[in-house]
N, C-alpha and C positions, 0 to 999 in steps of 0.2 A: 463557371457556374458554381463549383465547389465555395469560392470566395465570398458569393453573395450569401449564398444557406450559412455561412461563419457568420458574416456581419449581418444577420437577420437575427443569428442566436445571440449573438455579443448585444445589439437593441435591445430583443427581448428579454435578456439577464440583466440588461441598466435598468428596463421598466421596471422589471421586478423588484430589481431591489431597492428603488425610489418609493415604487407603491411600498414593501412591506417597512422601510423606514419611516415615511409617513404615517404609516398604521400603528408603529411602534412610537412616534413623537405625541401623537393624540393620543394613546393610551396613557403617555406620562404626562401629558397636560395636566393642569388645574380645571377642577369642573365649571358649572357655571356659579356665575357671579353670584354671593348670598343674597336672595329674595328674588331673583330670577326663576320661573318657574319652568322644568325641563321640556316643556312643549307647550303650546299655544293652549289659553285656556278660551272653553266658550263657556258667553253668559248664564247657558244653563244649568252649568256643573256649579256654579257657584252656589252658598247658601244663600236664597233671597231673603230680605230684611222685613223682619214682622211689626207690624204696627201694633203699640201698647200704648200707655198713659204712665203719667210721672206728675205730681204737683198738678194738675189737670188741664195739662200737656199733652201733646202727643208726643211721641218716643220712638224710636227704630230700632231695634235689636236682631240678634241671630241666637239661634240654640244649635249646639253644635255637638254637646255631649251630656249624656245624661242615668244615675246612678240606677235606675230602674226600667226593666226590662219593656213594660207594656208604655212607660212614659214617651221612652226614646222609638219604641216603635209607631206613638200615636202622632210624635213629631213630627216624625218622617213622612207619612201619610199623608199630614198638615200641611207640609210644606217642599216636599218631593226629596233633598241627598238627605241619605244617612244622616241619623242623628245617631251616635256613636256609645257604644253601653260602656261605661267607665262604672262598674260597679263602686270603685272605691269612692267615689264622688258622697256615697252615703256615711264615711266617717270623716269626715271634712266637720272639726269643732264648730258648733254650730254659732260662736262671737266672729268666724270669720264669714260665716253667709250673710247677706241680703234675703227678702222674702221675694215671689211673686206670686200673688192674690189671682188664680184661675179660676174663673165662673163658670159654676156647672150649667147653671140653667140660667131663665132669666130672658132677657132681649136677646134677639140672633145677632150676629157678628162674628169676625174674624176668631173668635179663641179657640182652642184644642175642641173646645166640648159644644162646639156652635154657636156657644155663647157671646157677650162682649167679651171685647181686649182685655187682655191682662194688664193689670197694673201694678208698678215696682214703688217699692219705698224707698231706694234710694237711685242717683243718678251718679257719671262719673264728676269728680268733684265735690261730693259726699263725702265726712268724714265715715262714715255706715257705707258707700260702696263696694262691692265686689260682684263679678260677673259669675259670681256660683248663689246660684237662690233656692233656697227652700220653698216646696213649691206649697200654698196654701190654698185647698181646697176652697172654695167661697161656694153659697148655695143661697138662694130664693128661698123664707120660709113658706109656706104653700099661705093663704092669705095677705102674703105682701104684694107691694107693687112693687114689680120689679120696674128698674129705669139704670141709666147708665151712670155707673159711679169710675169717676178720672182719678182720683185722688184714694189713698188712705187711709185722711180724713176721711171724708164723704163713708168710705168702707166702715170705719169704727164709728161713725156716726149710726150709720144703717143697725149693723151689730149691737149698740149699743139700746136700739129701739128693737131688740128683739125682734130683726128685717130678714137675718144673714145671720147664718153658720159659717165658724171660719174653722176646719178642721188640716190639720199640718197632714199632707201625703205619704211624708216620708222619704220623699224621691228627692234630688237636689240635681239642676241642672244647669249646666256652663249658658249663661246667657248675658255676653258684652251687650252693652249697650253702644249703638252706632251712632245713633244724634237724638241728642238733647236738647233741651230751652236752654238756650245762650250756646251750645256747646257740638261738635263732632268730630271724627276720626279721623 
């Protein structure tokens, strides 16, 4: 009987020390593969893709970070994950931004302010590209008709007829552009 309670302890000390080598090989493994995410993601963590205009296109982008506090909080609101406060987004030399043109008011639609989509001046494949945009208040002047403008054109046309305020925010926000006319990710 003594013999067995030995060879039960001698088992038990090989498990052991298989288990705690094991435990010691995986700790010196290599982690996971680069772009492998460390656990399964669901589609609603993700950032969903917001519809805008480009050349008088439509456009898909995501906003993911952004230099002012009440911008990235109205993001988030907009569009449910964190939009991310990167204060420093606001000294980003302004030859390396893009614009995007937000409608305060005006026709209802998808934008921040209930308004229509926002529209970008430039797309990727633009020499003027970059997914950090200066974000450009646009406004209804109280006796315009307000109507959907696609373009930048169309924008500086309107402004142009004393339509549309276009005042810069100040905020500057990370917003890639996901698909394009001709073009996607």
């Amino acid at each position: 009987m003594g013999g067995k309670n030995v060879k039960t302890k001698v088992v038990a000390l090989l498990l052991a020390l298989v288990l705690a080598s094991l435990i010691v090989l995986s700790a010196c493994a290599p982690g996971m593969p680069e772009g492998m995410p460390p656990a399964p993601v669901r589609s609603d963590d993700l950032v969903p893709p917001v519809r805008g205009f480009y050349k008088g296109e439509v456009i898909h982008f995501i906003h993911t970070e952004a230099s002012d506090v009440q911008v990235a909080d109205m993001l988030t609101m907009m569009m449910g994950p964190k939009v991310l406060l990167v204060p420093g987004l606001a000294r980003v030399p302004e030859p390396v931004l893009a614009n995007v043109y937000v409608f305060t008011n005006g026709i209802k639609g998808d934008g921040p302010f209930g308004s229509q989509a926002d529209v970008f001046d430039w797309a990727p494949g633009d020499d003027g590209y970059s997914p950090l945009r200066s974000v450009r208040l646009t406004s209804w002047k109280e006796g315009s008709v307000a109507r959907e403008l696609r373009s930048v054109e169309e924008i500086n046309e309107a402004a142009s007829k004393n339509e549309l305020t276009i005042q810069p925010r100040g905020a500057v926000v990370n917003m890639p552009v996901l698909t394009w006319p001709g073009g996607q990710r």
